[in-house]
C-alpha positions in Angstrom: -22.0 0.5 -35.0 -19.6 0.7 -31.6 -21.2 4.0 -30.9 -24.7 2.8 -31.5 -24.2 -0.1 -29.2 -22.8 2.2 -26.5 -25.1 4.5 -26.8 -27.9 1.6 -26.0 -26.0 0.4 -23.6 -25.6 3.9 -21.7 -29.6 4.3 -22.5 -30.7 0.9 -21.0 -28.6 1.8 -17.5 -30.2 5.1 -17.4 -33.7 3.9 -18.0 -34.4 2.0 -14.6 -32.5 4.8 -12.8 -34.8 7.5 -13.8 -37.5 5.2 -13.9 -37.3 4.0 -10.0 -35.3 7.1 -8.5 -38.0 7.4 -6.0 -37.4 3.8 -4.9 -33.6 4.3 -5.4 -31.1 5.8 -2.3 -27.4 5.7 -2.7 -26.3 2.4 -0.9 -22.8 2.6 -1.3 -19.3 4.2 -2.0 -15.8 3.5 -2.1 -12.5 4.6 -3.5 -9.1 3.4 -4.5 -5.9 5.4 -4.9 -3.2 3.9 -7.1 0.3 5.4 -7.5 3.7 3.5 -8.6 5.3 5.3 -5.3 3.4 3.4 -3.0 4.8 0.0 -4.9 8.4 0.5 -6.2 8.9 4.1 -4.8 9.0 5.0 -8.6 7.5 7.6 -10.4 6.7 6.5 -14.2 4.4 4.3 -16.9 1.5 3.9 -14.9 2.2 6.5 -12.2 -0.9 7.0 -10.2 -4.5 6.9 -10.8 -8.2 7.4 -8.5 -10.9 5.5 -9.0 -14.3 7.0 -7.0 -17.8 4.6 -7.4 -20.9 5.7 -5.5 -24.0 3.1 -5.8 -28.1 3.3 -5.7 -30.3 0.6 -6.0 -33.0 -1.2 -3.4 -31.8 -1.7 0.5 -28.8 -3.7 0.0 -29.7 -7.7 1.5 -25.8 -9.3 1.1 -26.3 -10.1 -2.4 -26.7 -8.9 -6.3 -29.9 -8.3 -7.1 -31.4 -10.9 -10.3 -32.2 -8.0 -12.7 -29.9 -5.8 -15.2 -30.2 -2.8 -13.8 -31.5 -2.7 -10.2 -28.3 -1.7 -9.0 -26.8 1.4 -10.9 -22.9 2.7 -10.2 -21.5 5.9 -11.1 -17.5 5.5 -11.5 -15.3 8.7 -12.1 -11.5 8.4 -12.7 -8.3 9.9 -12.9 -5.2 8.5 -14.5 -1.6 9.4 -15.6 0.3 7.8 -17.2 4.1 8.6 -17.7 7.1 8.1 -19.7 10.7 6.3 -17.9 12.0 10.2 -17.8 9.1 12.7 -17.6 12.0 15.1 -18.2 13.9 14.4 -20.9 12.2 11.2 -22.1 14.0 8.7 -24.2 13.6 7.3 -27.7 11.2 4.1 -27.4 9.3 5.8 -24.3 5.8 6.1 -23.7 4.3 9.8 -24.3 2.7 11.6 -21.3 -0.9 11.1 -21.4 -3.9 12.5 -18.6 -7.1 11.1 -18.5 -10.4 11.6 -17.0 -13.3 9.3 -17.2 -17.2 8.8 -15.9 -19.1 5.8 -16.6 -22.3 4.1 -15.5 -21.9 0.8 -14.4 -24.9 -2.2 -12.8 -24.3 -5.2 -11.2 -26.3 -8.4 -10.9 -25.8 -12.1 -10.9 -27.6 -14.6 -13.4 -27.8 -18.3 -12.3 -24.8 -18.2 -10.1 -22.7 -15.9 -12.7 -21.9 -12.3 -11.1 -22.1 -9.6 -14.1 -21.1 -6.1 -15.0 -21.7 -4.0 -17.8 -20.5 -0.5 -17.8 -20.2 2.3 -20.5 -17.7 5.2 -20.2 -15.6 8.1 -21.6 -12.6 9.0 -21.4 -11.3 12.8 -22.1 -7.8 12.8 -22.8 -5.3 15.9 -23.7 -4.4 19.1 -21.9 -7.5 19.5 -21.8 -7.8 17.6 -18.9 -5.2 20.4 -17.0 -3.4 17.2 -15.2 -0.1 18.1 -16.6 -0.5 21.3 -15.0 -1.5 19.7 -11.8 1.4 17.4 -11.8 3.7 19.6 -12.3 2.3 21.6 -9.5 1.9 18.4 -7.0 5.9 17.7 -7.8 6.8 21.6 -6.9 5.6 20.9 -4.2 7.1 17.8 -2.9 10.2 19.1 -4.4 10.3 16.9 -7.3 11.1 17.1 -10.8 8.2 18.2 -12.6 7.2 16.7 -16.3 9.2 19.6 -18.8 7.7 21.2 -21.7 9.1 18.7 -24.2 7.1 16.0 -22.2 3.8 17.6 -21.9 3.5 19.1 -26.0 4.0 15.5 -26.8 1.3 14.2 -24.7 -1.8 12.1 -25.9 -3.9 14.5 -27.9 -7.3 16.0 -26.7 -10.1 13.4 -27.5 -13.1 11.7 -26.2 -12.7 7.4 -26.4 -16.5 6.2 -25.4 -15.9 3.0 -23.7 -17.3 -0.3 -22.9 -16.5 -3.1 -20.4 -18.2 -6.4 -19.4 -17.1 -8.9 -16.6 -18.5 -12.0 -15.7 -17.1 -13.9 -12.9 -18.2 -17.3 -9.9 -17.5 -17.6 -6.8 -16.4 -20.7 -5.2 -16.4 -20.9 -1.3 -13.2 -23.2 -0.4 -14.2 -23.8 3.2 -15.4 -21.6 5.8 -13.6 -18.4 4.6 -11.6 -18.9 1.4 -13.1 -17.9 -2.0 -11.8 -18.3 -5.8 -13.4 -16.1 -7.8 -12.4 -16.7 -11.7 -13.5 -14.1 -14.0 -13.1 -12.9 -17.9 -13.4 -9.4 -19.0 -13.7 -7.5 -22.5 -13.5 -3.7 -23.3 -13.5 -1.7 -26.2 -12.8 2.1 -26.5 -9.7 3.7 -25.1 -8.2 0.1 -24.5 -9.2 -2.8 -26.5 -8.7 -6.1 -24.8 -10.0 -9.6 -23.8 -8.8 -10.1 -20.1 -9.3 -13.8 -17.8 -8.1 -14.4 -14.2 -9.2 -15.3 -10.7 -8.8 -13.8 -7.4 -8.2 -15.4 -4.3 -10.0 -14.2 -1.0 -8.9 -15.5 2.5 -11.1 -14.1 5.0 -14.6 -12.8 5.6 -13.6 -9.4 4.9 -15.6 -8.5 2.2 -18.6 -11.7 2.0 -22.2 -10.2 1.6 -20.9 -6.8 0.1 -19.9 -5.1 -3.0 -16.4 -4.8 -4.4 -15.4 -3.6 -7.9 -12.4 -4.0 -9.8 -9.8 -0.9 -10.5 -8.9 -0.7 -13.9 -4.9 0.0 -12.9 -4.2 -2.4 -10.3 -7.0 -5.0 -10.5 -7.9 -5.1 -7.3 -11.3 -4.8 -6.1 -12.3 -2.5 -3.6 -14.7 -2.6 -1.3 -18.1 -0.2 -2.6 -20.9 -1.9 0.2 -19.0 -3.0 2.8 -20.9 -5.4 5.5 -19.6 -4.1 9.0 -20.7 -7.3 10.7 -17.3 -9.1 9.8 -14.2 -7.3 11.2 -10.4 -8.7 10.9 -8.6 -9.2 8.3 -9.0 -10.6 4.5 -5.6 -11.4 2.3 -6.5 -11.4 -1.3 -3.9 -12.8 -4.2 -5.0 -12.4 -7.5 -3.9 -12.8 -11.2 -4.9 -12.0 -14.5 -3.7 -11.8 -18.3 -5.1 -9.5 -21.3 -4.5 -9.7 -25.0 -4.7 -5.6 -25.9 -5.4 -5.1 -29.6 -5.3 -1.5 -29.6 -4.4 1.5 -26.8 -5.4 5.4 -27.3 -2.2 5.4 -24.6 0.5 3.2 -27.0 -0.5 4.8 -30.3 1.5 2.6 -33.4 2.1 5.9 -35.7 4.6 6.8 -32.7 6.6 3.5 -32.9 4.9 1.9 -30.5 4.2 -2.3 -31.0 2.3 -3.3 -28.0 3.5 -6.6 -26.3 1.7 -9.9 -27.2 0.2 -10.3 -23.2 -0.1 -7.8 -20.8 0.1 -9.4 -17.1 -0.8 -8.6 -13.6 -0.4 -10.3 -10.6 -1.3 -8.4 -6.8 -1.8 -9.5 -3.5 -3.6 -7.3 -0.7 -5.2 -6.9 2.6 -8.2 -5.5 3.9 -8.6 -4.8 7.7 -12.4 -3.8 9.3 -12.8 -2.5 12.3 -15.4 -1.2 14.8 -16.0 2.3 12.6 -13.0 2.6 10.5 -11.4 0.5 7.5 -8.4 0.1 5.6 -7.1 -1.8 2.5 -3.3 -2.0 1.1 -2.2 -4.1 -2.1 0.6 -4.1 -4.6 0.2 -5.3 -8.3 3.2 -6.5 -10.3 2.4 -5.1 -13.7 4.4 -6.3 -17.1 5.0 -4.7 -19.8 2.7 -3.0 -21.9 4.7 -2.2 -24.9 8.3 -4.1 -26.5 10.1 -0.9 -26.0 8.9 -0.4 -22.2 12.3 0.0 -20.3 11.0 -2.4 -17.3 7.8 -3.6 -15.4 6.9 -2.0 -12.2 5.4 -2.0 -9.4 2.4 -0.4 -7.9 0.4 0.1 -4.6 -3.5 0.8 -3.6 -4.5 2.0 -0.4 -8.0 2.8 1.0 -8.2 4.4 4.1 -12.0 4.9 5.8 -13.5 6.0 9.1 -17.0 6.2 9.6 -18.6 8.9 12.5 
């Protein structure tokens, strides 16, 4: 039944796009690079991901457009995620897993309520060849690469369609200040109900698009609006109750936690043709047997010729 809804779900996105492509130019990008270096100078559990969106829908006017479907986003990612000791791992640790995922994603806004729907899929195994490129990027920063023990027991090859809905308000505090509350579900390679709210201090960021990285939780910027320039500080945090993880898989010992828990703070800078973004998210622990929680940092850097 999960694969039928997905499957209508992935349909009903690509519908209007095919429909309308002659109405349709790409409005938007953005990116996000995640990596437990740039937070706690670490290297393990979640230790560095991409996230890559690229947008098409109608001229962009400042706002979501009314309809399901109008505005279409195509997200690809990359992920790895590492055991405490990617060398000699320890009893209790997480395996080694690489994953790659593309999904199709719209955004629009129903009496005041901003909404997402997306459907994905994640490949996940050697197949993917990140271990190999991994163990190639550490060579050549001269670090320790993942060892074979490491990568032969990493997350199997597999395929884990996905699906993930937000729904979330904005409330202007003043003349620059925005709360933004917001609840999230997914099912597929994660399982989880998520709520939380984000705080925005600034005009960085009003009257475009912004998305929300799976890893940190931040939301980066996809349709920026040039107009504004400065600085925005965002603070945000959120809570999820996971009920099952391709990632944390129970026939290896694994029990996840009871919560999983992120708070993050940020700040995005606009300037005459170039842009930036920076943010850390405190992430806790995912699993009982999870050695500690860490640390990671985003960064976005843009110029525009």
């Amino acid at each position: 039944m999960f694969r039928i809804f997905l499957a209508a779900l992935t349909a009903s996105l690509l519908t209007p796009l095919v429909a309308s492509a002659a109405d349709r130019t790409r409005i938007g990008y953005g990116r996000l690079i995640t990596n437990d270096f740039l937070g706690d100078l670490e290297d393990r559990e979640r230790t560095g991901a991409v996230a890559s969106s690229r947008v098409w829908g109608s001229p962009w006017i400042g706002d979501l457009p009314d309809r399901f479907g109008d505005l279409i986003e195509l997200r690809l990612g990359m992920e790895v995620l590492a055991p405490e000791n990617i060398v000699n791992p320890g009893a209790g640790s997480r395996p080694w897993a690489g994953v790659l995922s593309a999904g199709l994603h719209t955004h629009y806004q129903y009496k005041s309520m901003e909404l997402a729907m997306g459907a994905a899929v994640y490949a996940t195994g050697p197949q993917t060849g990140l271990g190999s490129l991994q163990r190639e990027f550490h060579d050549l920063v001269g670090d320790r690469p993942p060892s074979d023990q490491t990568l032969n027991a990493q997350i199997a090859n597999g395929f884990h369609p996905t699906m993930i809905v937000e729904a979330a308000r904005s409330y202007p505090i003043g003349t620059k200040t925005t709360l933004r509350p917001f609840v999230e579900g997914q099912a597929g390679i994660e399982t989880m109900v998520r709520a939380g709210v984000d705080f925005t201090f600034g005009s960085i960021g009003r009257g475009g698009l912004l998305v929300r990285d799976s890893t940190s939780g931040h939301r980066y910027r996809v349709i920026p609006n040039a107009e504004n320039t400065g600085f925005s500080f965002v603070v945000g945090a959120d809570m999820a109750y996971v009920t099952d993880s391709t990632y944390l898989p129970e026939d290896r010992g694994l029990d996840l936690t009871d919560h999983r828990d992120r708070v993050r703070l940020g700040v995005h800078w606009q300037g005459d043709g170039a842009s930036a973004f920076y943010g850390v998210t405190w992430l806790g622990k995912e699993y009982e047997t999870q050695p500690e929680d860490q640390v990671v940092g985003a960064v976005r850097v843009n110029f525009s010729f």
